[in-house]
TIBADREN-199200 format. One record per residue (C-alpha): x negated, y negated, z; chain; residue in three letters; residue number from 1. Coordinates in Angstrom, 2 decimals, decimal comma, always signed. Example, Ala and Ser with C-alpha at 12.3 -4.5 7.8 and 13.67 -1.06 7.14 Angstrom:
TIBADREN-199200
     east    north       up  ch   aa    i
   -12,30    +4,50    +7,80   A  ALA    1
   -13,67    +1,06    +7,14   A  SER    2
This chain:
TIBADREN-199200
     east    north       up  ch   aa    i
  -104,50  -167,39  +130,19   A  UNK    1
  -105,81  -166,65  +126,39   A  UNK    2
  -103,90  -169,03  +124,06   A  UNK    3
  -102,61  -167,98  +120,92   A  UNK    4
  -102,96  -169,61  +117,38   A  UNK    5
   -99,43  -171,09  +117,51   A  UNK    6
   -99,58  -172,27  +113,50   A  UNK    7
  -100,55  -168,78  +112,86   A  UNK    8
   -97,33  -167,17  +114,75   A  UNK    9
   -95,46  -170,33  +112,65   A  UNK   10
   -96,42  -168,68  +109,37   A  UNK   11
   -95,85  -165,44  +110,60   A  UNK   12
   -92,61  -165,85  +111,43   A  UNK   13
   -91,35  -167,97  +108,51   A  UNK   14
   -92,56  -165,35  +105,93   A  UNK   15
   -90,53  -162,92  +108,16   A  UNK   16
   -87,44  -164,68  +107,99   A  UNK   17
   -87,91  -165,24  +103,83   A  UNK   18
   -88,49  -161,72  +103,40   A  UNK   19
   -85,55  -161,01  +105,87   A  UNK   20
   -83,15  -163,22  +103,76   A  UNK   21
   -84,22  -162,53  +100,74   A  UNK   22
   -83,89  -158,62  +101,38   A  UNK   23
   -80,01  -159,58  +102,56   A  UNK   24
   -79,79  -161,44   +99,10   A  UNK   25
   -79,77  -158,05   +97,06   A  UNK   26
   -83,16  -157,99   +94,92   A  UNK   27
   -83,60  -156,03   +92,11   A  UNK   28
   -85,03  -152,37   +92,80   A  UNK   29
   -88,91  -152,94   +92,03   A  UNK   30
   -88,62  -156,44   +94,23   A  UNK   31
   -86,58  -154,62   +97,02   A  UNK   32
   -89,71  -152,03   +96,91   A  UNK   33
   -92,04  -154,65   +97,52   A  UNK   34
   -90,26  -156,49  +100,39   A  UNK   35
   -89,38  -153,59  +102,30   A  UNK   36
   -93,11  -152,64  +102,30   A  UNK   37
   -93,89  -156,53  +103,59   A  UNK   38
   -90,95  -156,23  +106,24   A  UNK   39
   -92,77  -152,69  +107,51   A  UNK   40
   -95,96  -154,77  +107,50   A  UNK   41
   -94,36  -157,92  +109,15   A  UNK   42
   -91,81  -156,66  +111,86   A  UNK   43
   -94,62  -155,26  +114,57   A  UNK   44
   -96,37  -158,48  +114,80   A  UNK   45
   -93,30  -160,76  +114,40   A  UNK   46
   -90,94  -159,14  +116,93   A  UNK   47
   -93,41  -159,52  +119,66   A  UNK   48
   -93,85  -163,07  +118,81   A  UNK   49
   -90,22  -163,92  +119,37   A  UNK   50
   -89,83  -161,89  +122,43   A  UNK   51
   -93,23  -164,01  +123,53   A  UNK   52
   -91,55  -167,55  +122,70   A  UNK   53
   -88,44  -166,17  +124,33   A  UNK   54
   -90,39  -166,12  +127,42   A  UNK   55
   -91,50  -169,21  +127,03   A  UNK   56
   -88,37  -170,53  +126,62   A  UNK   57
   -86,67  -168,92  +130,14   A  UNK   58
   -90,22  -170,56  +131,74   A  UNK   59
   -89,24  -173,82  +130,70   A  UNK   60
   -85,88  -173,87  +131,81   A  UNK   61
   -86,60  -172,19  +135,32   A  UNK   62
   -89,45  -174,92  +135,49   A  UNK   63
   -86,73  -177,26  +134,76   A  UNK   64
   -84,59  -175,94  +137,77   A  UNK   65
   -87,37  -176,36  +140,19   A  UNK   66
   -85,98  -179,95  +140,89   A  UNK   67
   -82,14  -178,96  +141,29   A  UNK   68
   -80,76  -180,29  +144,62   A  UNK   69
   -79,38  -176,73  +144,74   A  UNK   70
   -81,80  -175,60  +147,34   A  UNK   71
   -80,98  -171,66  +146,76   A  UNK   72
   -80,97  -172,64  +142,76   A  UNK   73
   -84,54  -173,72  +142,95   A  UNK   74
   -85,28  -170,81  +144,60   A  UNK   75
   -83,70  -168,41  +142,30   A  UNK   76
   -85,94  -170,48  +139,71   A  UNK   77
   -89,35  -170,26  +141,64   A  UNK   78
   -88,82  -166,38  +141,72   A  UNK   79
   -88,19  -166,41  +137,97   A  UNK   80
   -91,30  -167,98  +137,04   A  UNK   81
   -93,17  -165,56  +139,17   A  UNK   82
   -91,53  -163,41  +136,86   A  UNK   83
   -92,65  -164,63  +133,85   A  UNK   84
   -95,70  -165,42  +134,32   A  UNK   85
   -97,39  -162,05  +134,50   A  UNK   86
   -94,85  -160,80  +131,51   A  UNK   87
   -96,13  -163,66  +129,56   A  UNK   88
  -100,24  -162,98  +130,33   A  UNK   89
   -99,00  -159,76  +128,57   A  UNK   90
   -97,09  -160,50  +125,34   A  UNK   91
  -100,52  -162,89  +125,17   A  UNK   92
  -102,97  -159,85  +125,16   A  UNK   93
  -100,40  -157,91  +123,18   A  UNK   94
  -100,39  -160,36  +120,19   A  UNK   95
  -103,85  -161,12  +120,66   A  UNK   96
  -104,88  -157,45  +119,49   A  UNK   97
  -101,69  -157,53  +117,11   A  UNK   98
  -103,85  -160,74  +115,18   A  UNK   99
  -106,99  -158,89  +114,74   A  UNK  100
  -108,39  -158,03  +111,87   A  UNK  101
  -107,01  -154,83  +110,34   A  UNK  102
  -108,84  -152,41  +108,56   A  UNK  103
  -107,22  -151,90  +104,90   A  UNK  104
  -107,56  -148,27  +105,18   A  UNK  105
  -105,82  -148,09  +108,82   A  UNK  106
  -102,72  -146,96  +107,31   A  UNK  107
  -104,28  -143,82  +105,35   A  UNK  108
  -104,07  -140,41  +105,49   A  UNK  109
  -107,58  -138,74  +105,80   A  UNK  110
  -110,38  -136,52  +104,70   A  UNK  111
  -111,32  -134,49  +107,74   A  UNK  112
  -114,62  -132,59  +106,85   A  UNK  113
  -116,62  -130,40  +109,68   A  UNK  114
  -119,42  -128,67  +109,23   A  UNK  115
  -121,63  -126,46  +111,67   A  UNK  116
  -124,98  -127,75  +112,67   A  UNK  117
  -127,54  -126,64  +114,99   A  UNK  118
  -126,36  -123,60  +117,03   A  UNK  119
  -126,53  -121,09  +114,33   A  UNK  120
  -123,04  -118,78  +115,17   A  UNK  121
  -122,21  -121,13  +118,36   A  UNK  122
  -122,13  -123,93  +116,22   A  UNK  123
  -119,82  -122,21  +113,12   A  UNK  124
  -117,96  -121,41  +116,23   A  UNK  125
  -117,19  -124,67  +117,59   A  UNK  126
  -117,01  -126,33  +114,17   A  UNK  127
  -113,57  -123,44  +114,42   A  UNK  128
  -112,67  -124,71  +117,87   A  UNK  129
  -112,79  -128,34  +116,97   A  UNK  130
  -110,34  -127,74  +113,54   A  UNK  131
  -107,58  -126,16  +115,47   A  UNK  132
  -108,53  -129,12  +118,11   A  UNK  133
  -107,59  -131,65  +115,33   A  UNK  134
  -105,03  -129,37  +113,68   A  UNK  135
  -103,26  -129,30  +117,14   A  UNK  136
  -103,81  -133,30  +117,51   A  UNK  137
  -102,07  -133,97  +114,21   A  UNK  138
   -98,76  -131,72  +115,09   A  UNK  139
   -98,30  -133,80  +118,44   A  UNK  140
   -98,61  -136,57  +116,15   A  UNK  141
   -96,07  -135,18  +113,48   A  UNK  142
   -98,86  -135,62  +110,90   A  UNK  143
   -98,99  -133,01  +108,19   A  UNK  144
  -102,36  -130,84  +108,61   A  UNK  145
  -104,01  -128,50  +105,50   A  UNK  146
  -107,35  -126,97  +104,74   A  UNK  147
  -108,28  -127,79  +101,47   A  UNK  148
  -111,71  -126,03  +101,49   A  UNK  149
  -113,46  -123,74  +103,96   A  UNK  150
  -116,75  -121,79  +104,21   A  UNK  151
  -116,12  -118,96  +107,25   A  UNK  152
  -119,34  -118,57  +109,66   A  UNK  153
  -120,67  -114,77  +109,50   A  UNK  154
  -119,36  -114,41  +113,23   A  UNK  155
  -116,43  -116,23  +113,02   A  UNK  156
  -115,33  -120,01  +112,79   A  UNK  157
  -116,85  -122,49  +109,77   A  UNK  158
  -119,80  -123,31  +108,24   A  UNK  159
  -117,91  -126,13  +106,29   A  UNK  160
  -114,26  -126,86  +106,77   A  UNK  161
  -112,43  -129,50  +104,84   A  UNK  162
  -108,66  -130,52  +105,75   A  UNK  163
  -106,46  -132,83  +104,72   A  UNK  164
  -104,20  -135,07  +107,71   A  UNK  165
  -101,66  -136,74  +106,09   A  UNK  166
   -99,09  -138,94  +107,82   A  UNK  167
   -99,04  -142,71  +108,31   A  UNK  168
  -101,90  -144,23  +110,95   A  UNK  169
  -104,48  -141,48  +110,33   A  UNK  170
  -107,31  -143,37  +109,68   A  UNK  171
  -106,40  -145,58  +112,12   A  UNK  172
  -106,48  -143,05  +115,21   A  UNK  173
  -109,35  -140,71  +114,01   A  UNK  174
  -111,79  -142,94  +112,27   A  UNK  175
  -113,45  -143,00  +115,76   A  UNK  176
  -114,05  -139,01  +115,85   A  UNK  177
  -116,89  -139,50  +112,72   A  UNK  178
  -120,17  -138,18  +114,39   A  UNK  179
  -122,41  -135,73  +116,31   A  UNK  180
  -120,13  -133,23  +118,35   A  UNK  181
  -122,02  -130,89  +120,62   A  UNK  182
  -121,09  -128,71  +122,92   A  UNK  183
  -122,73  -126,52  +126,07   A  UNK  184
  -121,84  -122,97  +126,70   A  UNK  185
  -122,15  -119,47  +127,10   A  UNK  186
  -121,87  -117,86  +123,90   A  UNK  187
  -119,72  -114,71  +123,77   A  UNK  188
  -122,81  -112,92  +122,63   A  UNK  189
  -124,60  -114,04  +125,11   A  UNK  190
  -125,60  -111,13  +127,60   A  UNK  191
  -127,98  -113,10  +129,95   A  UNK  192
  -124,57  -115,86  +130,57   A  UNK  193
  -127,33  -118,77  +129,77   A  UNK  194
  -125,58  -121,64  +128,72   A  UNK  195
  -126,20  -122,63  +124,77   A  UNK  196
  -126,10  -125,95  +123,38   A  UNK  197
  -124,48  -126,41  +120,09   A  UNK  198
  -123,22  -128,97  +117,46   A  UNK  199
  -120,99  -129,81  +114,83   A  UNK  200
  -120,81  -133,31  +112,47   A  UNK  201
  -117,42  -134,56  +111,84   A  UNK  202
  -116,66  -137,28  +109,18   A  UNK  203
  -113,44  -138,73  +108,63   A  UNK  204
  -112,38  -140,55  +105,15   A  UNK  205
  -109,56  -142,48  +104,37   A  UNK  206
  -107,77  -140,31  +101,82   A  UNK  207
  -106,84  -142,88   +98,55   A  UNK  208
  -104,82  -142,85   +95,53   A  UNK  209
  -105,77  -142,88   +92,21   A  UNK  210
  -105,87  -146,60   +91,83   A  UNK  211
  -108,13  -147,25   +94,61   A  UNK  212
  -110,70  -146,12   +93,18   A  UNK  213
  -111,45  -145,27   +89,28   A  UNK  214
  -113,18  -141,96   +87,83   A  UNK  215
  -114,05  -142,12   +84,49   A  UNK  216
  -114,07  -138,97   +82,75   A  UNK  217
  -117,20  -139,59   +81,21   A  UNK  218
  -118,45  -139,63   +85,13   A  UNK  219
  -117,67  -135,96   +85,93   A  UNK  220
  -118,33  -132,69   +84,98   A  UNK  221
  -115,85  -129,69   +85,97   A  UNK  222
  -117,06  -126,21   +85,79   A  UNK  223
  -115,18  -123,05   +86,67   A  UNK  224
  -116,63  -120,45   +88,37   A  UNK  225
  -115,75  -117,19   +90,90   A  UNK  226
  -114,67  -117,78   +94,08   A  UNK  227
  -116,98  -116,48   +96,94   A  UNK  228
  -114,97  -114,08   +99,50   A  UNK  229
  -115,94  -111,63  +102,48   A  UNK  230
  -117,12  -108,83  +100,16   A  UNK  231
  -114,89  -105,48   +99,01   A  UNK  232
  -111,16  -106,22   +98,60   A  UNK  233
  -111,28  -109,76   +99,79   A  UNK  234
  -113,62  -111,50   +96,89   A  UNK  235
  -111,58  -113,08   +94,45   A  UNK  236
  -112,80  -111,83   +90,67   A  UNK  237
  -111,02  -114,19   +88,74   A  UNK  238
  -112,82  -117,28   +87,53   A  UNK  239
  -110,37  -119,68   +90,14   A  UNK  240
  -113,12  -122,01   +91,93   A  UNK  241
  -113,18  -125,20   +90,60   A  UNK  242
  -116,58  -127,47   +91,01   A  UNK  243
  -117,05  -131,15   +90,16   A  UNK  244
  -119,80  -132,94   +89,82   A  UNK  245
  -119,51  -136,77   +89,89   A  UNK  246
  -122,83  -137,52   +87,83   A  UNK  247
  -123,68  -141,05   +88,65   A  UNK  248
  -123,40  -140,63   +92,30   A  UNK  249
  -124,55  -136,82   +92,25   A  UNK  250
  -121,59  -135,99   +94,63   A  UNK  251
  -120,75  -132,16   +94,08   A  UNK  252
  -117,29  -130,75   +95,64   A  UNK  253
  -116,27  -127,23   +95,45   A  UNK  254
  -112,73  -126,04   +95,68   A  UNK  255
  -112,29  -121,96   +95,89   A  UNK  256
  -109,04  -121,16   +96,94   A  UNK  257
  -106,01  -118,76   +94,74   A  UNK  258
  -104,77  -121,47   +92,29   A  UNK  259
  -107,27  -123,01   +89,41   A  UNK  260
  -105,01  -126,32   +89,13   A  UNK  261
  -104,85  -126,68   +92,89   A  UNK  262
  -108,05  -126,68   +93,12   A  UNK  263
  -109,21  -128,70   +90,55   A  UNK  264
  -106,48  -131,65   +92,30   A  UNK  265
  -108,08  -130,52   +95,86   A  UNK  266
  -111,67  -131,86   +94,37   A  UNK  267
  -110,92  -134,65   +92,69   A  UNK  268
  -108,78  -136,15   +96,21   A  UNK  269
  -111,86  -135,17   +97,89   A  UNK  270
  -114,21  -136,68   +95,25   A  UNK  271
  -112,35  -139,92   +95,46   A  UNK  272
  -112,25  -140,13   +99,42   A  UNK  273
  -116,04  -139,39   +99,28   A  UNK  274
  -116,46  -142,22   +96,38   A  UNK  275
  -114,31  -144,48   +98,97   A  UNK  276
  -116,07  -144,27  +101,49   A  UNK  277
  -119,60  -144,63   +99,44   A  UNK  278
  -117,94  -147,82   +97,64   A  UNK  279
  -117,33  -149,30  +101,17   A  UNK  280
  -120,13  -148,44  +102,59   A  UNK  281
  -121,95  -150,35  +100,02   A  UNK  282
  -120,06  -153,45  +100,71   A  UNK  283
  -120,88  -153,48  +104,18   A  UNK  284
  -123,84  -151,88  +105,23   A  UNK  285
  -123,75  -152,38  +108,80   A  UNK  286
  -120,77  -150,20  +108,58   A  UNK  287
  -122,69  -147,74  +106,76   A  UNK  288
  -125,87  -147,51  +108,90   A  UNK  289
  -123,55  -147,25  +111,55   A  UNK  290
  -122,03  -144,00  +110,30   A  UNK  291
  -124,96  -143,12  +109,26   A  UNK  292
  -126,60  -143,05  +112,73   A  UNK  293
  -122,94  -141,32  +113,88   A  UNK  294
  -122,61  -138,29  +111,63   A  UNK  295
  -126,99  -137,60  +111,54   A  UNK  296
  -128,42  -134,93  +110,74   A  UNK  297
  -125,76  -132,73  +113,16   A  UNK  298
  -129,04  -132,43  +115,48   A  UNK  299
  -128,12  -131,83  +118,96   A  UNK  300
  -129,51  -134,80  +120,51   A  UNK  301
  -127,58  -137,24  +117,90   A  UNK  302
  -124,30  -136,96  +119,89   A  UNK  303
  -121,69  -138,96  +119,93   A  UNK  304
  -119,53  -136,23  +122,71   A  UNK  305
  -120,30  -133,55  +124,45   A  UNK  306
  -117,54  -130,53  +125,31   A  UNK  307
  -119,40  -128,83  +128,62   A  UNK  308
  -117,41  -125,50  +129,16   A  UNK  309
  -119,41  -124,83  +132,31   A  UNK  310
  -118,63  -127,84  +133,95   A  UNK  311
  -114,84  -128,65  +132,41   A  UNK  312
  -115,60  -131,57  +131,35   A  UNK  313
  -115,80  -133,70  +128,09   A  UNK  314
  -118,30  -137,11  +128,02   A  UNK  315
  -117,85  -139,75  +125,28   A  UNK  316
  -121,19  -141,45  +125,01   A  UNK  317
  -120,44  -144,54  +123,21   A  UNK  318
  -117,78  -145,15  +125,79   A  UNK  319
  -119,75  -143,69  +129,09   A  UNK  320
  -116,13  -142,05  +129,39   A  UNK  321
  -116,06  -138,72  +130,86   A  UNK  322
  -112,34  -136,50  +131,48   A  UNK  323
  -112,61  -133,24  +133,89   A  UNK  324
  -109,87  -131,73  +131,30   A  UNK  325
  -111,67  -130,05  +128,72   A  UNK  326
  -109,17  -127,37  +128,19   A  UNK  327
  -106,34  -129,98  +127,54   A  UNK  328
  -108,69  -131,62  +125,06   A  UNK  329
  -110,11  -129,16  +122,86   A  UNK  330
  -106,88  -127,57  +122,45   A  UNK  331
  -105,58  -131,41  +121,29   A  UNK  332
  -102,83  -131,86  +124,12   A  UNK  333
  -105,43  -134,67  +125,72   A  UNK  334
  -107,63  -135,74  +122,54   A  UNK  335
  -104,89  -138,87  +122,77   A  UNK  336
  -106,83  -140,23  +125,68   A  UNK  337
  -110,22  -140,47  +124,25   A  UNK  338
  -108,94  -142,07  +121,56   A  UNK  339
  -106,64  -144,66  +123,02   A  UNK  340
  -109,83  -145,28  +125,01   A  UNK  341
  -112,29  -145,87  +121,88   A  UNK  342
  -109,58  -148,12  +120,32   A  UNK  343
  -108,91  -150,01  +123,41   A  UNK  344
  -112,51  -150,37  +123,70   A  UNK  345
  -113,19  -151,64  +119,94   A  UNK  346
  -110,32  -153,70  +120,32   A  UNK  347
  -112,21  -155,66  +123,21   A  UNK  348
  -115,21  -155,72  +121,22   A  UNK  349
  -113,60  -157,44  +118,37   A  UNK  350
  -111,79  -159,96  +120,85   A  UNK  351
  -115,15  -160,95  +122,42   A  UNK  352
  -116,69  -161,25  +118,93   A  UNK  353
  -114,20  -163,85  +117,91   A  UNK  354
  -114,18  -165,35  +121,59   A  UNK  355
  -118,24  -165,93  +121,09   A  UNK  356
């Protein structure tokens, strides 16, 4: 059995029980803030921990009973430490992944952007197929979902789609989907009924607040401009579309949609969640070639998953994980499982890193 850092769970659970007292004590408003966010943080590590040294606890005293005279008492003890045994092995694993490492932005809501890449119509297509996949994923998740910028495909779908998931644990559940999406099917257009092979690049950025990250307004440059429509009736004549142009980077979002000041807030979130993710990227760069190498070009052959219709099935590459349930997963209702799967499986990695 893995042991556990038993000064670490100390410390743990002593700051627990100060910020539980001290929240029973009747701080002021601003300090009662600032615990309750510490409890939130606190409580999911620490309640495992006691229920683990609980178990400990009923081991010891059925070990203890192994030596009563009581012949059917020792018994009833022998049967409880089979028992406990296994249920200890997992509160170990349990706090185990509990200690690791957390990623600050875990907690986040996110930046979902998709945009169409080889496949020409397929691909704008898919890129629509895989938003309502995610839309879908973040209802069953009771996360808020909305499009915040969108660029239709001449025969449907999205050229560029960019949505905003908002709800606690975000990041932490869909950081995994950044990459090289492809799929293989036959197109509706298709007359012949040969299969296509298409793709789409997803990235995913922690969405952050104002004070995460700082925009001077020296840095930018916002110009108005008419948004683009469908043609006829549809086009929107009024200058509305909002562009910003973050100079020292050379970042450039676009917001079109009715409202001016909505979309001049929609580009600046997005400007910052971009300027995130550039900021951290800089600080670790193995993180960034990483993504790098995930998102690529949106080439077909830089995959990270591949949705075959022909076949039902859906393969995670980085995972050699394949699910003969492809219509459960691109409608959302079984996205769950390849993700549970690529944390489970990061998770391990991370243990074995700190194990070597």
């Amino acid at each position: 059995m893995a042991s556990l850092p038993q000064d670490k769970l100390d410390a743990l659970t002593k700051r627990f029980d100060y910020v539980e007292a001290a929240l029973s004590a009747g701080p002021s408003a601003d300090e009662f803030v600032k615990l309750s966010k510490e409890y939130a943080e606190l409580e999911p590590i620490v309640r495992p921990i006691q229920g683990y040294r609980k178990l400990l606890d009923d081991l010891e005293a059925a070990e203890g009973l192994l030596k009563s005279p009581d012949k059917e008492m020792a018994e009833m003890a022998e049967a409880e430490i089979e028992e406990l045994k296994p249920q200890i092995e997992q509160a170990v694993d349990a706090i185990r992944i509990l200690l690791l490492p957390r990623d600050a932005a875990d907690d986040k809501s996110v930046i979902l952007e998709i945009r169409a890449g080889t496949g020409g119509d397929e691909a704008a297509l898919f890129a629509g197929d895989l938003l309502r996949m995610y839309q879908r994923y973040a209802d069953l998740q009771g996360w808020k979902f909305a499009v915040l910028e969108d660029s239709a495909g001449e025969a449907g779908g999205y050229k560029e789609v960019v949505a905003n998931i908002s709800g606690k644990g975000a990041y932490a559940r869909l950081k995994f989907e950044s990459g090289v999406h492809r799929v293989q099917r036959v197109p509706a257009t298709e007359a012949s009924g040969r299969i296509h092979t298409s793709a789409a690049t997803v990235a995913v950025l922690p969405e952050v607040e104002d004070i995460d990250i700082d925009i001077r307004p020296e840095d930018i440059r916002i110009d108005t401009m008419r948004s683009s429509g469908a043609g006829g009736q549809h086009v929107n004549t009024t200058d509305s579309a909002v562009r910003i142009t973050h100079i020292p980077s050379g970042i450039v979002v676009i917001a079109s949609q009715k409202s001016q000041h909505q979309n001049r807030a929609t580009a600046m979130k997005v400007l910052q969640a971009r300027l995130f993710e550039e900021q951290q990227d800089a600080r670790d760069s193995a993180r960034s070639e990483a993504r790098k190498a995930q998102i690529g070009s949106g080439d077909r052959s830089e995959r990270i998953r591949t949705y075959n219709f022909p076949q039902g099935r859906v393969t995670d590459h980085r995972i050699n994980l394949t699910l003969y349930k492809l219509d459960k997963v691109i409608t959302g209702d079984a996205l769950d499982e390849l993700i549970s799967a690529l944390i489970t499986e990061n998770q391990a990695a991370q243990l074995a890193a700190m194990e070597g």
